[in-house]
mmCIF file as Biopython writes it, N, C-alpha, C and O atoms, coordinates in Angstrom:
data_model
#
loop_
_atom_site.group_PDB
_atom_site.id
_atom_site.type_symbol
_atom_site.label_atom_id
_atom_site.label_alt_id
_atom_site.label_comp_id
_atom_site.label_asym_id
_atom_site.label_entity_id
_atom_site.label_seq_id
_atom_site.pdbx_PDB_ins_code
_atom_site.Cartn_x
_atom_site.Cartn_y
_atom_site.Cartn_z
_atom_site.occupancy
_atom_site.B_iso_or_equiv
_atom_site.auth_seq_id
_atom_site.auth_asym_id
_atom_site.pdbx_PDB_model_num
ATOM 1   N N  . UNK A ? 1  ? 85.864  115.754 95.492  1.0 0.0 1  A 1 
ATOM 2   C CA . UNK A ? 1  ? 86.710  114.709 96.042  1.0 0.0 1  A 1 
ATOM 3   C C  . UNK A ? 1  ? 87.605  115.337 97.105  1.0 0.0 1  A 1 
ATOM 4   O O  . UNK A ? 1  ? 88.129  116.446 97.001  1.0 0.0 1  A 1 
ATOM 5   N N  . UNK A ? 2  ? 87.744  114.334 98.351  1.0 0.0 2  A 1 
ATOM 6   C CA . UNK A ? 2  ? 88.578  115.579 99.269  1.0 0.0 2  A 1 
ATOM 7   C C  . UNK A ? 2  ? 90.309  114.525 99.203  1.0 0.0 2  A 1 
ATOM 8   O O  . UNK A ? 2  ? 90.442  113.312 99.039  1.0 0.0 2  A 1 
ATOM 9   N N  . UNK A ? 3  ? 91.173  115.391 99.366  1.0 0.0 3  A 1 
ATOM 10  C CA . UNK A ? 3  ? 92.498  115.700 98.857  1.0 0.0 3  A 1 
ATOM 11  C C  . UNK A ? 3  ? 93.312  115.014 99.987  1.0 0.0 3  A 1 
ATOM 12  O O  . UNK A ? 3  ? 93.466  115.586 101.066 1.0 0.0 3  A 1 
ATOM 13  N N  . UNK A ? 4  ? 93.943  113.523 99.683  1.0 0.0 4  A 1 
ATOM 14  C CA . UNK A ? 4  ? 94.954  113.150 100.984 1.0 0.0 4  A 1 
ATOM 15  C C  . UNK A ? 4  ? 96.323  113.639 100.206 1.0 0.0 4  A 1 
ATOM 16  O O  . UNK A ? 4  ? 96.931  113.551 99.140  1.0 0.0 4  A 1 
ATOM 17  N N  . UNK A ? 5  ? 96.364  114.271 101.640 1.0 0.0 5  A 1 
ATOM 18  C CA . UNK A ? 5  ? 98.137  115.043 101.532 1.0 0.0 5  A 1 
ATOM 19  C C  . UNK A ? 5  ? 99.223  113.886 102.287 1.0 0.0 5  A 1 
ATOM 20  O O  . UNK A ? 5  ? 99.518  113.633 103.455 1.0 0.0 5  A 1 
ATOM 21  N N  . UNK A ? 6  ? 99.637  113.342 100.926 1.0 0.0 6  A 1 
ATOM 22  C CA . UNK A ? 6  ? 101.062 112.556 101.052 1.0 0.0 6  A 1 
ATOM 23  C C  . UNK A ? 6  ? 101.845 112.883 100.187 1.0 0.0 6  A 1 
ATOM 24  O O  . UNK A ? 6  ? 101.451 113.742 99.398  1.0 0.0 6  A 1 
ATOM 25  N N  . UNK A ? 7  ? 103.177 112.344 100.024 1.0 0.0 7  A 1 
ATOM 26  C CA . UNK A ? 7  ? 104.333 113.180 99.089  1.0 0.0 7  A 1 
ATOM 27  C C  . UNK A ? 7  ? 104.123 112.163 98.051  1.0 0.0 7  A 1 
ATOM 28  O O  . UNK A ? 7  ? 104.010 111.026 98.510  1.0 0.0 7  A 1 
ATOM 29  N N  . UNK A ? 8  ? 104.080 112.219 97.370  1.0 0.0 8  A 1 
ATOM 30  C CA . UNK A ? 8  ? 104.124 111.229 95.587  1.0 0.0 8  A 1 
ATOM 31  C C  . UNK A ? 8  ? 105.462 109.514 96.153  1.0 0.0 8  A 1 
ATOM 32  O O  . UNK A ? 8  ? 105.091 108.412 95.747  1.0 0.0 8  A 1 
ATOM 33  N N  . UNK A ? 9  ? 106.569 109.565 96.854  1.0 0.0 9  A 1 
ATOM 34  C CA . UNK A ? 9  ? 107.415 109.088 96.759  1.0 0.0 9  A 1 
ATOM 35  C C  . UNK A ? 9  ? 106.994 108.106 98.048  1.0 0.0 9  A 1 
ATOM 36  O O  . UNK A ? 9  ? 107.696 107.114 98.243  1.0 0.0 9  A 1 
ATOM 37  N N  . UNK A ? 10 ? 105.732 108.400 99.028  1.0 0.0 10 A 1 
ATOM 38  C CA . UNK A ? 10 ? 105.622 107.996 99.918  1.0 0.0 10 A 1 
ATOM 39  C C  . UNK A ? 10 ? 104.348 107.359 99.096  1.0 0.0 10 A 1 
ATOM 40  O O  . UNK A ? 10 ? 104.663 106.197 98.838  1.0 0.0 10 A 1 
ATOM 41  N N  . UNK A ? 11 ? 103.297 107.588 98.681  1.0 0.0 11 A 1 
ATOM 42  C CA . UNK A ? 11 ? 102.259 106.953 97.752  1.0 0.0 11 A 1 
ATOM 43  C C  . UNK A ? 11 ? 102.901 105.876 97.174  1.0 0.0 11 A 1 
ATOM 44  O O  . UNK A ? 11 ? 102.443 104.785 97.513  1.0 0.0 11 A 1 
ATOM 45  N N  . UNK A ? 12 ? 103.938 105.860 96.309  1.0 0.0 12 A 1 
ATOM 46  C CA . UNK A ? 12 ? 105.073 104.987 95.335  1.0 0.0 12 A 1 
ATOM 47  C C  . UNK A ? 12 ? 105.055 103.762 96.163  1.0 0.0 12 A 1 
ATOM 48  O O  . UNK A ? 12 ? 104.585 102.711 95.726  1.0 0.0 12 A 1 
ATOM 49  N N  . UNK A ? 13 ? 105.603 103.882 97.457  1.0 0.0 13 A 1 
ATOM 50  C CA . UNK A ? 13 ? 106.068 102.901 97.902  1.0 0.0 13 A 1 
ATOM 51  C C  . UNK A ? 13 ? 104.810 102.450 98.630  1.0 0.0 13 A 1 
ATOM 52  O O  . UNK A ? 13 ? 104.897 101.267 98.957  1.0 0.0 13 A 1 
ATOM 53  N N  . UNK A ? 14 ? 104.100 102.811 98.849  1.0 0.0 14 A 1 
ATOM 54  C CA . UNK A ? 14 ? 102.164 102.298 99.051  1.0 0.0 14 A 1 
ATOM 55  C C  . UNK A ? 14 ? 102.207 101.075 98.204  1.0 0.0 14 A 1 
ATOM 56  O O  . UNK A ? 14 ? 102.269 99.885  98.511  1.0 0.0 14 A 1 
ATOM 57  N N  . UNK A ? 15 ? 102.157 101.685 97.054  1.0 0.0 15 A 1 
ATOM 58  C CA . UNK A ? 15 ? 101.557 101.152 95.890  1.0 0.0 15 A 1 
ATOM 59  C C  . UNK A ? 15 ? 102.305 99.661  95.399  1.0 0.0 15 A 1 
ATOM 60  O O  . UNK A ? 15 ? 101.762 98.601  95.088  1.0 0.0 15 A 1 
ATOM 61  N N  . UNK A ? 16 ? 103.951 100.065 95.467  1.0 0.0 16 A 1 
ATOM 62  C CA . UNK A ? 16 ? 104.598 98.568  95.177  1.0 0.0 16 A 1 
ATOM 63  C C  . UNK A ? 16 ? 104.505 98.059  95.685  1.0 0.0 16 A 1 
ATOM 64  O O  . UNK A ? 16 ? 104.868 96.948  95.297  1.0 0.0 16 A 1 
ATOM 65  N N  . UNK A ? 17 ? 103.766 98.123  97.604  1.0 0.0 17 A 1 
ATOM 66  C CA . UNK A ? 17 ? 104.391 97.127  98.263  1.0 0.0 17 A 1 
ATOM 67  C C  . UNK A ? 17 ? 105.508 97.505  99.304  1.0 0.0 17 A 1 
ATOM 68  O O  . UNK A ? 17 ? 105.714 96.650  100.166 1.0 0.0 17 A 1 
ATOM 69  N N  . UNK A ? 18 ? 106.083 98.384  99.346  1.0 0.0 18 A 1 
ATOM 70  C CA . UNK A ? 18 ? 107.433 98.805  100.216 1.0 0.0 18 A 1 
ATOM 71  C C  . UNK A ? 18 ? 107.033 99.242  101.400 1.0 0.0 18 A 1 
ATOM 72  O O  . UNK A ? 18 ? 107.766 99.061  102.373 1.0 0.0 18 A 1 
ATOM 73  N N  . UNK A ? 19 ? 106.038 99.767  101.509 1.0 0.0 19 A 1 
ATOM 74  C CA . UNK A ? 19 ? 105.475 100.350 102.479 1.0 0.0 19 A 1 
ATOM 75  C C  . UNK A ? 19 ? 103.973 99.429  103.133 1.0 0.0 19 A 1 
ATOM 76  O O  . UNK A ? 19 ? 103.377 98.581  102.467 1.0 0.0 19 A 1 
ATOM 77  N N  . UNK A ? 20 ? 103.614 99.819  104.460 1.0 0.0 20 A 1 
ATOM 78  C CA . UNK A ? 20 ? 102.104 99.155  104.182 1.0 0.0 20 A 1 
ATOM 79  C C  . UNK A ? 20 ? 101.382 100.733 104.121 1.0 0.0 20 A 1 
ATOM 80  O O  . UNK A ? 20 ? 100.725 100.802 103.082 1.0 0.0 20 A 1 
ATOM 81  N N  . UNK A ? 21 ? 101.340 101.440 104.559 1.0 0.0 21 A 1 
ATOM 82  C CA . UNK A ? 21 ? 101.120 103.003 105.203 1.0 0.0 21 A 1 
ATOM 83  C C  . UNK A ? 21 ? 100.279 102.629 106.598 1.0 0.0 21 A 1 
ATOM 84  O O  . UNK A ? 21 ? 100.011 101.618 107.246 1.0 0.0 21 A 1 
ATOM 85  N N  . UNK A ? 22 ? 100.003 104.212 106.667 1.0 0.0 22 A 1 
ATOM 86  C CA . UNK A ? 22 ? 99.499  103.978 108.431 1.0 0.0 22 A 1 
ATOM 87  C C  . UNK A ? 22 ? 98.090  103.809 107.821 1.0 0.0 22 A 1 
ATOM 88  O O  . UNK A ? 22 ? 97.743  103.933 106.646 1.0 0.0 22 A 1 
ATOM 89  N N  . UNK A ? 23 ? 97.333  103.479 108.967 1.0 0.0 23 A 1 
ATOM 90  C CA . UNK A ? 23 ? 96.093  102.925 108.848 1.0 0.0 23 A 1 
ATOM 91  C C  . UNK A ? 23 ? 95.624  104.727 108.729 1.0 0.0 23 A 1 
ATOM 92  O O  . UNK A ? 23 ? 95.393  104.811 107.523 1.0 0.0 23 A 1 
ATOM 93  N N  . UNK A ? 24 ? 95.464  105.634 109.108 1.0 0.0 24 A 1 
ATOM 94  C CA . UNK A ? 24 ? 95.123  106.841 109.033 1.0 0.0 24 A 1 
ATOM 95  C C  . UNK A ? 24 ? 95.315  107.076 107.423 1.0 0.0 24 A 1 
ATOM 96  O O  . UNK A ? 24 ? 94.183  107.254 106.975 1.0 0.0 24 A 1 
ATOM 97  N N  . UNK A ? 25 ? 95.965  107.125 106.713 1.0 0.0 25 A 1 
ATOM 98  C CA . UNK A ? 25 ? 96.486  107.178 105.635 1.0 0.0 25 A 1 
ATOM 99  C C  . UNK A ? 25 ? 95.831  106.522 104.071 1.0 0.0 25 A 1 
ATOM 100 O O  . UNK A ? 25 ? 95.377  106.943 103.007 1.0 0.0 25 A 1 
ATOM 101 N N  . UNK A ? 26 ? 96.180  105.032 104.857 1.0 0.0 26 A 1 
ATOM 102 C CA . UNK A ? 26 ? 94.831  104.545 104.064 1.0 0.0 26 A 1 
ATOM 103 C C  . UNK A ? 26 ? 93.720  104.549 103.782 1.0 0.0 26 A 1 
ATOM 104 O O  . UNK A ? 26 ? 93.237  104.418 102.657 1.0 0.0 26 A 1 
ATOM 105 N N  . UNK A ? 27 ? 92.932  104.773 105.256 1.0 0.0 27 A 1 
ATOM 106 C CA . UNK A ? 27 ? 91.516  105.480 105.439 1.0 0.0 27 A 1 
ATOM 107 C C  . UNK A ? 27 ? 91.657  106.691 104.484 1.0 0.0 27 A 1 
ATOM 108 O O  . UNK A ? 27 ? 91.253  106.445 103.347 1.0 0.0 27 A 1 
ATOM 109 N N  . UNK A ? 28 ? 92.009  107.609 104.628 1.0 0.0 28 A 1 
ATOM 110 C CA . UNK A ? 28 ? 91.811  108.981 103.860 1.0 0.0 28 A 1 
ATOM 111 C C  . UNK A ? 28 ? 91.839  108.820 102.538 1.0 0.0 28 A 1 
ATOM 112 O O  . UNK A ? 28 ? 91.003  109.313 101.781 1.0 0.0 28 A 1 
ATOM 113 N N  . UNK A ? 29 ? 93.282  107.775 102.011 1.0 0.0 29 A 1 
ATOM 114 C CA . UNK A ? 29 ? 92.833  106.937 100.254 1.0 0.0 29 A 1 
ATOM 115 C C  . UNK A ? 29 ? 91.674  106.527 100.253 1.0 0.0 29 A 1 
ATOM 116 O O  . UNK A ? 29 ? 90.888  107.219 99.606  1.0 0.0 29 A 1 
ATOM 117 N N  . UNK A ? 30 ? 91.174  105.418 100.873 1.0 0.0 30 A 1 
ATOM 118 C CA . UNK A ? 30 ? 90.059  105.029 100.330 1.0 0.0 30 A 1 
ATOM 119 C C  . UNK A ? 30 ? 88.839  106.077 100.859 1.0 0.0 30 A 1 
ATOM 120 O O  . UNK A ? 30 ? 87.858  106.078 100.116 1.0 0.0 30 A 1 
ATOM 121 N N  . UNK A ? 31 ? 88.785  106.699 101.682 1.0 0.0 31 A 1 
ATOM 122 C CA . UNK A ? 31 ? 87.467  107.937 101.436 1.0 0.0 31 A 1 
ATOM 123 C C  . UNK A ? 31 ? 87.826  108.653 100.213 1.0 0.0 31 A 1 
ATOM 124 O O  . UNK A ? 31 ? 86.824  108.621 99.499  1.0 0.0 31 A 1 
ATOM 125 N N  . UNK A ? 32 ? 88.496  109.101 99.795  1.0 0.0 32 A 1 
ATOM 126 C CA . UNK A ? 32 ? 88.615  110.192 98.836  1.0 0.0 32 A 1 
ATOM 127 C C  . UNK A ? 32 ? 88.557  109.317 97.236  1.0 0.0 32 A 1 
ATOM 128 O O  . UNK A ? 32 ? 88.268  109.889 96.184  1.0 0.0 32 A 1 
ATOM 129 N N  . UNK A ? 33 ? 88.831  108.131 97.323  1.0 0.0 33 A 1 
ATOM 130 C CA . UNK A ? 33 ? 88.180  107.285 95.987  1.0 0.0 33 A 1 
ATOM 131 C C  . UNK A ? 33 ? 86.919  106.530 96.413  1.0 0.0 33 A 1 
ATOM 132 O O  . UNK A ? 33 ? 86.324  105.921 95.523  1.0 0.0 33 A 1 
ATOM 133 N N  . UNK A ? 34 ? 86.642  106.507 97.130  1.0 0.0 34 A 1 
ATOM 134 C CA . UNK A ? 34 ? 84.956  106.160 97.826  1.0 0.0 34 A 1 
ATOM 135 C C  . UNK A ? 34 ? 84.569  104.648 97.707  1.0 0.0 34 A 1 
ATOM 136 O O  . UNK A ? 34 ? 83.548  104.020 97.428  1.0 0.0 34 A 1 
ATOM 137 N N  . UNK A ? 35 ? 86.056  104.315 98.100  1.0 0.0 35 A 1 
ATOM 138 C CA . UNK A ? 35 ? 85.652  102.520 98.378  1.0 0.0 35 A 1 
ATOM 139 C C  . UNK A ? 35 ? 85.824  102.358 99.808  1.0 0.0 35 A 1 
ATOM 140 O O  . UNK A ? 35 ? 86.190  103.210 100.618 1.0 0.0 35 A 1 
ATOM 141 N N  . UNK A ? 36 ? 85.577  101.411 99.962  1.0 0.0 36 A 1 
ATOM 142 C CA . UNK A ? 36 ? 86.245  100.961 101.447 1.0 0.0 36 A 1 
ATOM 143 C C  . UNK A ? 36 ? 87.342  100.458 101.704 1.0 0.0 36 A 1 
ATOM 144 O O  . UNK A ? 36 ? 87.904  99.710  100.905 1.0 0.0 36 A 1 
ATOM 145 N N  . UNK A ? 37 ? 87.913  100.824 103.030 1.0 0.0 37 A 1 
ATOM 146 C CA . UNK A ? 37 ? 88.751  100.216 103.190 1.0 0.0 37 A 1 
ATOM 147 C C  . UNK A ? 37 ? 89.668  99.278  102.544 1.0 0.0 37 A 1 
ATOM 148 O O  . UNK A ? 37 ? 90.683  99.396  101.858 1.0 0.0 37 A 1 
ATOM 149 N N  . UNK A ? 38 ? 88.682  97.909  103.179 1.0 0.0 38 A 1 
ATOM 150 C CA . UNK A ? 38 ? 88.987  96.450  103.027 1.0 0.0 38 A 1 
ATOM 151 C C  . UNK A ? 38 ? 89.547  96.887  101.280 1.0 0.0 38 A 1 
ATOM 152 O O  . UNK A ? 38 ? 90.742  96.700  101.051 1.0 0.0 38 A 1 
ATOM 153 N N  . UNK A ? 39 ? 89.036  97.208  100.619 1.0 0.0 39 A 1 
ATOM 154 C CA . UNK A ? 39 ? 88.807  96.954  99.212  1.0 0.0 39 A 1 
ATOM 155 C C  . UNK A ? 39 ? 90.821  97.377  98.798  1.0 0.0 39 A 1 
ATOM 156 O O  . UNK A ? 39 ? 91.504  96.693  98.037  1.0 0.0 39 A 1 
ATOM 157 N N  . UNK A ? 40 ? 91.297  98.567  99.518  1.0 0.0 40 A 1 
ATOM 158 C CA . UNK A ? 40 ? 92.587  99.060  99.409  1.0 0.0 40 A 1 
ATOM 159 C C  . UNK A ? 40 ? 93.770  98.101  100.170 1.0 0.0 40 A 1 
ATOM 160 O O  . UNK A ? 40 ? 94.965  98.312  99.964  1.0 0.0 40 A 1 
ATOM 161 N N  . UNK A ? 41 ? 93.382  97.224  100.905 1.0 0.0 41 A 1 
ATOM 162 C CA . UNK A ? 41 ? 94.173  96.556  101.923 1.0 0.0 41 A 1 
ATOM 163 C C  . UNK A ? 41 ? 94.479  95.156  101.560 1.0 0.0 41 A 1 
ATOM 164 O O  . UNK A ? 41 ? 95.521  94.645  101.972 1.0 0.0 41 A 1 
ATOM 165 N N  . UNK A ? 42 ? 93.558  94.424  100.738 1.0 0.0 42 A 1 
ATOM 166 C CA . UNK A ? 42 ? 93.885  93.301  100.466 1.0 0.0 42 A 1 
ATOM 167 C C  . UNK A ? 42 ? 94.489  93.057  99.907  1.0 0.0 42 A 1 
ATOM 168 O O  . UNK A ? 42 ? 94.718  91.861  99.729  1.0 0.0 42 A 1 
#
């Protein structure tokens, strides 16, 4: 599995909602859990 380097506190706020992240960012989440995109964004 290859390894996106973000800080835990910046992921956090991904995840609730606080954040949207950069589109670079997201891409690298969803390659490294091997969905697509779309699938992390909606």
């Amino acid at each position: 599995m290859r390894e996106v380097v973000v800080s835990q506190p910046y992921l956090s706020e991904i995840e609730s909602g606080k954040k949207t992240g950069s589109v670079d960012v997201l891409k690298r989440i969803a390659a490294a859990l091997k969905v697509d995109l779309d699938d992390i964004v909606r």
